[in-house]
N, C-alpha and C positions, 0 to 999 in steps of 0.2 A: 227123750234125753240121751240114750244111746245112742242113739244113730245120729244125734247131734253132734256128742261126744267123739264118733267114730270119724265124721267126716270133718269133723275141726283135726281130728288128728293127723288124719290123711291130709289136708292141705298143710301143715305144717310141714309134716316128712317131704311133703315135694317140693313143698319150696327151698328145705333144709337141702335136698339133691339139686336141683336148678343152680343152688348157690357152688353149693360146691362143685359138680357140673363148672361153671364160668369158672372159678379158682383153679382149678386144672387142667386149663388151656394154657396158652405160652403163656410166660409171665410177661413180655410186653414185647411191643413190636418195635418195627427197628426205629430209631428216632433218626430227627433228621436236623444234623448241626450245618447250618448256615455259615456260610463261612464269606464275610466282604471283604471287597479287595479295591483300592482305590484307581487301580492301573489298568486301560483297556486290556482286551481278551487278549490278543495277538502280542500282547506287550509280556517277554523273557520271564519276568516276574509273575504274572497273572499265569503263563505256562505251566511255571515251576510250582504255584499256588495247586494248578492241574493236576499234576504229576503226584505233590503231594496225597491230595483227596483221593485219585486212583487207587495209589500204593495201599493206602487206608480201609478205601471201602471193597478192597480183593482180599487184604489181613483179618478180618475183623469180624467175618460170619453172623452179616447182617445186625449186629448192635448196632450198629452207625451207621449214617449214610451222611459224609461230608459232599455239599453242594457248595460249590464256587459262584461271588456274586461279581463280577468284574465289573470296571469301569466308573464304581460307585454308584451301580442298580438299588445297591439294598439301604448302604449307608451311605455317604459322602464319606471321603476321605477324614476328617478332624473328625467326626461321630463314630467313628472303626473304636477307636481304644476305649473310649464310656460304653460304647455299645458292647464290649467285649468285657469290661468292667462289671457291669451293671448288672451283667445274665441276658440281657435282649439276645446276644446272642454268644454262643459257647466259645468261637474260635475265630479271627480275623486278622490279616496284614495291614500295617500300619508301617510308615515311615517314622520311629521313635524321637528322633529327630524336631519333631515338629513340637512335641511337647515337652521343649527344653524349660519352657517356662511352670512347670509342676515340678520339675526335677531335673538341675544342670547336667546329670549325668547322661542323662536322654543325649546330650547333643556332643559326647566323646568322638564320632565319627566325622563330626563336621567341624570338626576347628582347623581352618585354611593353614594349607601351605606345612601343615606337620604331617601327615598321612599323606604321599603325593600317588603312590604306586601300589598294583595289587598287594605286592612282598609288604609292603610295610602295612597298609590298611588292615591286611589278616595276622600281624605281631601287634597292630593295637589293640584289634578286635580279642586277640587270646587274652591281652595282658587287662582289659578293662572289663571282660565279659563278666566277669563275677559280681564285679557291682553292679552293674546294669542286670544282672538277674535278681540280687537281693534287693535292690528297686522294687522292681515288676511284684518279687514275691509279695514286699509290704503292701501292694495295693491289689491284693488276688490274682495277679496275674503269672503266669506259668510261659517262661518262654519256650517257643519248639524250637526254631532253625530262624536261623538269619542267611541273605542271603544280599550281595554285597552290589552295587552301582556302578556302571564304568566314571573315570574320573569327570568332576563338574569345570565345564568351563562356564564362560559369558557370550551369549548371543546380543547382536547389536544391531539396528536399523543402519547404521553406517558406522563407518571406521574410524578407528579410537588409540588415539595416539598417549592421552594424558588424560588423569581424571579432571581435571578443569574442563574437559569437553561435555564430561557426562552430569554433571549438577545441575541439579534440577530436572532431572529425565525421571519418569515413572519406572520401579526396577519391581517386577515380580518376585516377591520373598513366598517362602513355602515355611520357613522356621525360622528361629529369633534369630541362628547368626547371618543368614541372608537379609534381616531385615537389620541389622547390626552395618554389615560389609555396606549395605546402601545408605545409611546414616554418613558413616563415616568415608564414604567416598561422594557423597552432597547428593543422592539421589533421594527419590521418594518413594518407602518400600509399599507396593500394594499386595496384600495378601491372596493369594491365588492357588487350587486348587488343580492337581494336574489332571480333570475331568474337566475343567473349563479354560483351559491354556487356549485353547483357539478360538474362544471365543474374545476370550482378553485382547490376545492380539488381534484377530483382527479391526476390533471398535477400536484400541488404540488406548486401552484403558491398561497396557504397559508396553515400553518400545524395550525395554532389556528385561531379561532373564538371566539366573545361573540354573545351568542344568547339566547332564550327560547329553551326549549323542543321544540317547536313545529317546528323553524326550523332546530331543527337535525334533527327530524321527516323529513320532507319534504323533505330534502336534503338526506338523508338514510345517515348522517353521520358516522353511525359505520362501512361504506364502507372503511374509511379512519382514522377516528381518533380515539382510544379507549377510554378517558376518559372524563367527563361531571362532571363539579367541581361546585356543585349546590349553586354557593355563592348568590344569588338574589341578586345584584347588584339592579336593577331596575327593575321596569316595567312601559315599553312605552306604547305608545299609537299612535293605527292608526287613521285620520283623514279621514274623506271625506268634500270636500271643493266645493263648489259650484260658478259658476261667477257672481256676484253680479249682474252683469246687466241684465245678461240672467235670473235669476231668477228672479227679480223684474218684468218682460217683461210677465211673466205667469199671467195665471187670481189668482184671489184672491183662488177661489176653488182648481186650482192646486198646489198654493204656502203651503196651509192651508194641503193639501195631501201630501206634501212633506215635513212638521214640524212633521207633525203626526206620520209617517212611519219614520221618523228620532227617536224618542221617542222609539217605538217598537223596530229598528236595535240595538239603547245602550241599551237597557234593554237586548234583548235575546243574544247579543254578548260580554255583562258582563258575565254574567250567563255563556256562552259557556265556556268560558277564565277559569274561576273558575273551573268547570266541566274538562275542557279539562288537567286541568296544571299537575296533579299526569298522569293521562292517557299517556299525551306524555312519562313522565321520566320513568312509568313501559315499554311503547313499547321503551326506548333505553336500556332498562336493558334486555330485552326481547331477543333485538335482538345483542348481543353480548358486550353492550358499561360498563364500569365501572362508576356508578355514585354515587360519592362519598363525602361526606363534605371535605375544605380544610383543612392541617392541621397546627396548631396556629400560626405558623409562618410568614405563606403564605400569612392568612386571615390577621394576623396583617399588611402587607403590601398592602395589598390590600386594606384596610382599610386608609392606610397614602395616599396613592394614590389616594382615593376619598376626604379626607378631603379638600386636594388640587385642585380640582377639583368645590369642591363646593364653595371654597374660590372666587376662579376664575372668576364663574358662577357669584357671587354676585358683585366681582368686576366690570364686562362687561355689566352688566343687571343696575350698578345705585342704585338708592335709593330704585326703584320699583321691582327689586330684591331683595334685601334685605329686604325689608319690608314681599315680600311673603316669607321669608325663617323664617324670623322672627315671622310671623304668624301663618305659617306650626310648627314650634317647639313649641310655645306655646298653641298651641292644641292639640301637640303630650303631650307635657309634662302633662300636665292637667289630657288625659285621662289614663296615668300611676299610 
């Protein structure tokens, strides 16, 4: 019975060290926050997505290990904000834009023909940013850095004098006010993601687009459409949006590395945007595409088109809308 006694007791003590043994090893290894991003590799944003994760995983002394998924490898573009939502995954860019229809304030950036110029796009973006954060907040979401579009024109299969030319034409909408602007200009909005833009066009399963230069660029739209009608409509804004809880859950060092390299990513992906917005329209001009101002007719409709649009905006958004549009104009006006 002794020696029974002895060696039950001896396996416990060792198992008692084993245990503890493992418990005073690292307390966990580095994770690894997936990070999707709906825009090919080589595209300004997906860069700047780079640059962020970089600055991160050199701050951060291995807590983190941010991986970029471009292109919509990991998620598609419309699954980026539920999948960042949900916990699938910790951290992703998204075009906020697109989920106007959860919440009108998502689409502050895109209402035609009020925001036309970088100067003004970054006095709306200061002046609206606080609601579009206590958004995100109510739904766990933690914004990092935004980071901002060169202005959106309209690509055409042929030249476009009046919207009675374009009714009834297929218009690629990416969010409710592009699928809005093609209601009310008689076209037919199809939903399309900019991972599958070349594919669209080419089958013919849309002959117009609004976009930036940059994704006719990306798309090699002069494959299909010849004209780029440089009305600057807007300029949006990519988001990268973090999950509120997984990022509270980091050390204070991580979190403080992940504010910091936020800061860097807006700053050198403003700058990019700026840099890049003439560049993209000479490579469509380069490469076979007509890009042209609209002429007075067109713009004039185009123009009635967005008035309507931002009437809208203000009606759906409340007092809190209208107060920012209120605010936006009275600083625009000021500095005229």
């Amino acid at each position: 019975m002794r020696l029974v006694s002895w060696l039950s007791i001896m396996f416990i003590l060792g198992l008692s060290v084993a245990v503890l043994g493992l418990s005073s090893g690292p307390k966990s290894a580095t994770q690894t926050w997936d990070m999707p991003t709906a825009y090919p590799a080589d595209n300004y944003q997906s860069q700047t997505a780079q640059l962020f994760a970089d600055k991160v995983n050199e701050c951060v002394d291995g807590e983190i290990r941010i991986v970029v998924h471009a292109g919509g490898s990991l998620f598609k573009g419309d699954e980026i904000k539920r999948a960042v939502e949900t916990g699938q995954v910790p951290i992703g860019e998204r075009l906020l834009s697109v989920h106007s229809n959860d919440n009108q304030m998502f689409a502050v950036d895109s209402i035609p023909f009020v925001a036309s110029s970088f100067e003004s796009a970054e006095a709306l973006w200061q002046i609206s940013g606080p609601a579009l954060e206590r958004v995100l907040n109510q739904q766990g979401l933690t914004l990092l850095y935004s980071v901002i579009w060169p202005p959106q024109g309209i690509y055409f299969v042929d030249a476009v004098e009046d919207t009675a030319e374009i009714r009834g034409m297929k218009f690629r909408s990416y969010n409710a006010t592009t699928a809005r602007i093609a209601e009310l200009a008689g076209m037919i909005p199809v939903q399309i993601e900019a991972a599958e833009m070349n594919q669209a066009l080419a089958t013919g399963v849309v002959r117009s687009f609004m976009a930036s230069g940059s994704s006719g660029y990306d798309s090699k739209a002069w494959e299909h459409v010849n004209y780029y009608y440089d009305v600057k409509a807007w300029l949006p804004r990519n988001s990268v949006i973090a999950n509120s809880k997984e990022l509270s859950e980091l050390s204070d060092r991580a979190q403080r590395c992940i504010r910091e390299s936020a800061i860097v990513a807006a700053k050198s992906g403003t700058e990019r945007a700026i840099y890049m917005t003439d560049w993209y329209i000479e490579q469509l001009r380069e490469n076979g595409m007509n890009v042209i101002l609209p002429e007075e007719g067109f713009a004039r409709q185009l123009s009635e088109i967005g008035a309507i649009l931002a009437d809208e905006w203000a009606d759906q958004t409340g007092a809190e809308g209208k107060q920012i549009l209120k605010t936006y104009n009275e600083l625009k006006d000021s500095q005229q």
